[in-house]
N, CA, C and O of each residue as an XYZ file, in Angstrom:
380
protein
N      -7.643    -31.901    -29.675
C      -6.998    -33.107    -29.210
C      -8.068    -34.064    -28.701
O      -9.135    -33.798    -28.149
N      -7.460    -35.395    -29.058
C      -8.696    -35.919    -28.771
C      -7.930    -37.100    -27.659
O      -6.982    -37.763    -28.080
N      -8.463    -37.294    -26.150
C      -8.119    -38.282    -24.659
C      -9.022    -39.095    -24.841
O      -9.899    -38.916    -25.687
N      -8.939    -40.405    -23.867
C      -9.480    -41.239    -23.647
C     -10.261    -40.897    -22.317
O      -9.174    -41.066    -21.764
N     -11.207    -40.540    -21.162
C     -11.557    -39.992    -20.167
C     -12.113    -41.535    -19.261
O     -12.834    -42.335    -19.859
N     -11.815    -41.716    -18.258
C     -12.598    -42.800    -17.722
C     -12.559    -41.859    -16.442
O     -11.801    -40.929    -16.166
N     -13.733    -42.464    -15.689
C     -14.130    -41.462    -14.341
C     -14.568    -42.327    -13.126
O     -15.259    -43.292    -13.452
N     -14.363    -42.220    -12.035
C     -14.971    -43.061    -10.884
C     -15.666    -41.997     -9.984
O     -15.753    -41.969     -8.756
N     -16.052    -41.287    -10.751
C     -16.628    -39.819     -9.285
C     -17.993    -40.742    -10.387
O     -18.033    -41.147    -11.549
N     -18.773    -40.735     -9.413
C     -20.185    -41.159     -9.977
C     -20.956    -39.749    -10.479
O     -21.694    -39.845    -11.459
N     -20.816    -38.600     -9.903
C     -21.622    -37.812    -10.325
C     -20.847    -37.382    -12.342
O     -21.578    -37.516    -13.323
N     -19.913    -37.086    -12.419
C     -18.950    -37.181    -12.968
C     -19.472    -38.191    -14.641
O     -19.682    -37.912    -15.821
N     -19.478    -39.401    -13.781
C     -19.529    -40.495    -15.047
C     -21.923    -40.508    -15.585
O     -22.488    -40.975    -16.574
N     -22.538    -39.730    -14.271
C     -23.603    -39.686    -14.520
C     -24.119    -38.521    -15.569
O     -25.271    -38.573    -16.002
N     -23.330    -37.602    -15.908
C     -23.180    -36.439    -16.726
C     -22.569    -36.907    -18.039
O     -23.193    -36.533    -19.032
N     -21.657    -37.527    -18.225
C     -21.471    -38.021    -19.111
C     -22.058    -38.955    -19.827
O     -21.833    -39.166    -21.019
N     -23.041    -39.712    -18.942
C     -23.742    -40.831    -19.697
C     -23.526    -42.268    -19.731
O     -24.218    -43.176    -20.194
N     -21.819    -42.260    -18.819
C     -21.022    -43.541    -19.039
C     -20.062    -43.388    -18.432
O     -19.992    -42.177    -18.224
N     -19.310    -43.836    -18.034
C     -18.105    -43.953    -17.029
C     -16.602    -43.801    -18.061
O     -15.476    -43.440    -17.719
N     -16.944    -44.086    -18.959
C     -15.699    -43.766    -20.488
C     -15.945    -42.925    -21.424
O     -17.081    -42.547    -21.711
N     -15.086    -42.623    -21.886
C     -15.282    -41.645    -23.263
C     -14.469    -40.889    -23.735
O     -13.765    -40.118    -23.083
N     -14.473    -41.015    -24.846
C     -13.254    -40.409    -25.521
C     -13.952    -38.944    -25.914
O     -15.034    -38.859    -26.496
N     -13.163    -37.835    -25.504
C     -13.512    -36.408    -25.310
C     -12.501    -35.885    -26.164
O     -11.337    -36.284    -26.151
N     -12.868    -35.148    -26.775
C     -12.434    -34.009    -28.023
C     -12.221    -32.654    -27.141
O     -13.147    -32.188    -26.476
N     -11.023    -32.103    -27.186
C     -11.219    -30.486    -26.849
C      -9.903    -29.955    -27.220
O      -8.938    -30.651    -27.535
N      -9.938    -28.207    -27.139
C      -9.404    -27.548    -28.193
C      -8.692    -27.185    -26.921
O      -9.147    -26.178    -26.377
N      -7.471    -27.891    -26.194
C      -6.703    -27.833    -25.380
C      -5.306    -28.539    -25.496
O      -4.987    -29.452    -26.257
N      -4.587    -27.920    -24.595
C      -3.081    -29.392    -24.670
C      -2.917    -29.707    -23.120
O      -1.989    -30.450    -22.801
N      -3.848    -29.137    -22.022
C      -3.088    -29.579    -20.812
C      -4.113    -30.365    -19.935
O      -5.203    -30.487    -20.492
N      -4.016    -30.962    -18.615
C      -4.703    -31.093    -18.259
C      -5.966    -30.325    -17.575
O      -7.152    -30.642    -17.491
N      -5.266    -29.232    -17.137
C      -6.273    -27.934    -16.931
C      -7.330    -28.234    -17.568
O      -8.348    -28.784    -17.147
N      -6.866    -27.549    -19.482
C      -8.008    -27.726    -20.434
C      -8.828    -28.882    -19.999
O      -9.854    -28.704    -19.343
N      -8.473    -29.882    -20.290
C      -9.096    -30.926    -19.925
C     -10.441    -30.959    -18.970
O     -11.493    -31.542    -19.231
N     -10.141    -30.206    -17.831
C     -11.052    -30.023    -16.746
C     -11.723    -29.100    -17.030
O     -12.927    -29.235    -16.813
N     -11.239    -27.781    -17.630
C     -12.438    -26.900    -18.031
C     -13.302    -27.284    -19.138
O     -14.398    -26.726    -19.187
N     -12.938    -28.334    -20.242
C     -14.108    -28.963    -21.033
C     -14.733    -29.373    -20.473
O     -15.941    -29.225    -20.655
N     -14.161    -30.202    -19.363
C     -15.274    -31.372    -18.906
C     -16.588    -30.774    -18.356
O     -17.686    -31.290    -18.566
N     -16.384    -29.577    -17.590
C     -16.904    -28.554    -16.692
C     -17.852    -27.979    -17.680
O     -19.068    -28.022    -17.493
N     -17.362    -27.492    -18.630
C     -18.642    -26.528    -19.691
C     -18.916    -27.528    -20.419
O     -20.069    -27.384    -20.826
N     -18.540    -28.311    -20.734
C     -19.250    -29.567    -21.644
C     -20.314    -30.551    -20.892
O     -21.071    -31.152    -21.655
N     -20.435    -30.739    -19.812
C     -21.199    -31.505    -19.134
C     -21.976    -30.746    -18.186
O     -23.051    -31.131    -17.728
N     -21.299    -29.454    -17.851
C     -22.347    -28.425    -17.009
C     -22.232    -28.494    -15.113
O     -21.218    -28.203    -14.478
N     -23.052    -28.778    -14.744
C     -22.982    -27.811    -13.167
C     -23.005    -29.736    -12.683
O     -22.452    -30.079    -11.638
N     -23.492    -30.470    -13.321
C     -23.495    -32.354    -12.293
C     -21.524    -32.515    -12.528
O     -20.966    -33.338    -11.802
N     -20.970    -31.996    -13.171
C     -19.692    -32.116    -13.531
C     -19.199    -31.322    -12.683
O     -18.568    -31.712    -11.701
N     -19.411    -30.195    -12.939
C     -18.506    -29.057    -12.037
C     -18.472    -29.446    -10.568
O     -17.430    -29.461     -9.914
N     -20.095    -29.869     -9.917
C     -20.032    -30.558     -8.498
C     -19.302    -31.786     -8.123
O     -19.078    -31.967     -6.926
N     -18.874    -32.714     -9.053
C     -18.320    -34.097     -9.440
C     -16.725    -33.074     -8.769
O     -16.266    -33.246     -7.639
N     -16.350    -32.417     -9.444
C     -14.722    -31.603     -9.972
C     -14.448    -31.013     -8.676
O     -13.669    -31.615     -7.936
N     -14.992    -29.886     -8.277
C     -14.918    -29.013     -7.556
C     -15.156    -28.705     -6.586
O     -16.380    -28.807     -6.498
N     -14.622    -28.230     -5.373
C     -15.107    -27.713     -4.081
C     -16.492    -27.359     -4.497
O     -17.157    -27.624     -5.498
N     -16.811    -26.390     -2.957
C     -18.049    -25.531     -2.984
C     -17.159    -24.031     -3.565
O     -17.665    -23.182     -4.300
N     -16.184    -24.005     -3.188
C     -15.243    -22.515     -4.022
C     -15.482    -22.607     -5.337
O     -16.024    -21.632     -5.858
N     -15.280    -23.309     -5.844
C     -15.340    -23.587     -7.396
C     -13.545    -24.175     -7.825
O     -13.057    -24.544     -8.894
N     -13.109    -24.067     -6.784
C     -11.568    -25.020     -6.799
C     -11.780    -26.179     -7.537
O     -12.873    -26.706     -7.744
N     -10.953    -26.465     -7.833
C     -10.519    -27.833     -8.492
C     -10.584    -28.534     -6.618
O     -10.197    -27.891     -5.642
N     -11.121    -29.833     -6.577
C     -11.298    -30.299     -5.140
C      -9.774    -31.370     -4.788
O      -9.235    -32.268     -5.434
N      -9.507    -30.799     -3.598
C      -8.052    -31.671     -3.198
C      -7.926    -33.027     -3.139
O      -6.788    -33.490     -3.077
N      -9.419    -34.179     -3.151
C     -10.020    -35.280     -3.076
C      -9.926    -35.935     -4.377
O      -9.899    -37.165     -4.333
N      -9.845    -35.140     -6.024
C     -10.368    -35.277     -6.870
C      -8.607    -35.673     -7.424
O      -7.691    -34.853     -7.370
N      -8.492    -36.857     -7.846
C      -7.007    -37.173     -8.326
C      -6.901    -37.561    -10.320
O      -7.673    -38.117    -11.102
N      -6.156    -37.208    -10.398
C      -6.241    -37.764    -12.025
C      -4.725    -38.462    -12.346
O      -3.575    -38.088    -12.115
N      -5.347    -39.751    -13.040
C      -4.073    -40.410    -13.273
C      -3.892    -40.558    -14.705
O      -4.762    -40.687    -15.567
N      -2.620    -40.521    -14.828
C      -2.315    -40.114    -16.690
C      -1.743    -41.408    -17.249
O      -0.710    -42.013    -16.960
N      -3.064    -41.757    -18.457
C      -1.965    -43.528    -18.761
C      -1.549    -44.519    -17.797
O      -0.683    -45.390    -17.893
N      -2.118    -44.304    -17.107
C      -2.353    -45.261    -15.788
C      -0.977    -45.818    -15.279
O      -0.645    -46.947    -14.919
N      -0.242    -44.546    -15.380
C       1.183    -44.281    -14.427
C       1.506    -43.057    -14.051
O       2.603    -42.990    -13.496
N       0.730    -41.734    -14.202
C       1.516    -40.876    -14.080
C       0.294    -39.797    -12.774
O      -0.775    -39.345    -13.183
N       0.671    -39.631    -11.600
C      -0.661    -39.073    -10.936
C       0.071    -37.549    -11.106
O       1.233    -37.156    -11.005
N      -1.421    -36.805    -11.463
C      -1.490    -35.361    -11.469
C      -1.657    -34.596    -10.582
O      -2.854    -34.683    -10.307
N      -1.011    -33.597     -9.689
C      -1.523    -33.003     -8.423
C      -2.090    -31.879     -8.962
O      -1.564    -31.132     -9.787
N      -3.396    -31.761     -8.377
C      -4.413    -30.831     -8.734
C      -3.731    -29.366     -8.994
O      -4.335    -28.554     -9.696
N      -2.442    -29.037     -8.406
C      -1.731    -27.717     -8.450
C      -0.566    -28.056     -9.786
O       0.381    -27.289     -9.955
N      -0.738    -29.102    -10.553
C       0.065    -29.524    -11.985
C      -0.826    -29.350    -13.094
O      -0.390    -29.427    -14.243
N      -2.169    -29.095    -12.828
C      -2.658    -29.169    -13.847
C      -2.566    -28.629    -14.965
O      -2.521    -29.166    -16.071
N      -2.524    -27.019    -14.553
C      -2.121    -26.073    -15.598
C      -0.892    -26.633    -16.640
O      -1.038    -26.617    -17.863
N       0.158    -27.056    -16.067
C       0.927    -27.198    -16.853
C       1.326    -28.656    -17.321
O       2.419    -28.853    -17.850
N       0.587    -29.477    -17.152
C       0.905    -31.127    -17.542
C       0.307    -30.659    -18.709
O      -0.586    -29.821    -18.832
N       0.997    -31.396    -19.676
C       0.837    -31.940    -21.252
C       0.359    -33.434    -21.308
O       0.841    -34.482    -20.879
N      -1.175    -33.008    -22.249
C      -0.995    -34.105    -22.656
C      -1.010    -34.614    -24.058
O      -0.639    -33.653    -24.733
N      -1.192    -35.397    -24.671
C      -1.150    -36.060    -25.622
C      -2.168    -36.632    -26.289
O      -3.077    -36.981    -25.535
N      -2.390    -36.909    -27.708
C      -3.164    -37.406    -28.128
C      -3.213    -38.856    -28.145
O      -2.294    -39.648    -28.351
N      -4.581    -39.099    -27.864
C      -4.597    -40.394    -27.091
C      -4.407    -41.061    -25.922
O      -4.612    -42.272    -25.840
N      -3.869    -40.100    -24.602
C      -3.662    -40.237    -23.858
C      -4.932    -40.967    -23.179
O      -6.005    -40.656    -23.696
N      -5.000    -41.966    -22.013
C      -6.343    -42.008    -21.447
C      -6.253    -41.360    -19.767
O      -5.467    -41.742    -18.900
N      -6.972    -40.626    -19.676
C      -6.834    -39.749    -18.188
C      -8.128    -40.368    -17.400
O      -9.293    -40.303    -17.791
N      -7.682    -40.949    -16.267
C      -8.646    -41.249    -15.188
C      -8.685    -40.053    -14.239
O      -7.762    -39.346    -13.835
N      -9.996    -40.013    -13.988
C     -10.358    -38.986    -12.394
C     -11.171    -40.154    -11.525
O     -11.936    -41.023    -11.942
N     -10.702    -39.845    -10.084
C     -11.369    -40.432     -8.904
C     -10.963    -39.675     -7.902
O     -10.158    -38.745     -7.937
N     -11.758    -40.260     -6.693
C     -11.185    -39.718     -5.629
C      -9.834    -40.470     -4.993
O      -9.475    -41.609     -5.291
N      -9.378    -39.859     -4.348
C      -8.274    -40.260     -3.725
C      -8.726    -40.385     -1.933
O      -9.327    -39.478     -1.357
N      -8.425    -41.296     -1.455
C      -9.167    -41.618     -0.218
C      -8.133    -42.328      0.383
O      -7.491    -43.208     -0.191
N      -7.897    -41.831      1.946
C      -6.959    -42.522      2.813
C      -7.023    -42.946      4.128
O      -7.037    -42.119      5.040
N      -7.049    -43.732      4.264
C      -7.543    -44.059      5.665
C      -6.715    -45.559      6.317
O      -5.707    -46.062      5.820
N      -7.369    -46.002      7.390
C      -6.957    -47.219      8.105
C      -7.457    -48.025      8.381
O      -6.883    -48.932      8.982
């Protein structure tokens, strides 16, 4: 399947080369999604993604088609689609 990926974690978009990109992987969910990104880009990705556990990080938000937000505990099972474009950033709240 092939997504559209745009990223605002800087470490994230520095592994990739670019802040966009359309990513190929042999997945349908968003999970997949995150474990390509992770073995495809390596350990500047995985730190971008993940706690120090190796968790998926509670900070780290992904928005689907730029309406649909993913909670890091949906991942496994959100579908996505070909062509879809999936943003990751942080999610930050304050006053």
């Amino acid at each position: 399947m092939k997504v559209k990926v745009k990223t605002l974690l800087p470490l994230l978009a520095e592994a990739m080369g670019r802040q966009e990109a359309e990513v190929e992987f042999a997945g349908t969910t968003a999970g997949d999604l995150i474990e390509h990104l992770i073995q495809h880009y390596g350990q500047r990705a995985k730190k971008a993604i993940c706690d120090q556990a190796g968790a998926i990080d509670p900070v780290v938000s992904l928005l689907r088609n730029e309406k649909e937000w993913v909670r890091t505990d949906r991942l496994a099972e959100t579908r996505l689609e070909e062509g879809d474009t999936v943003t990751l950033m942080m999610l930050m709240a304050g006053g």
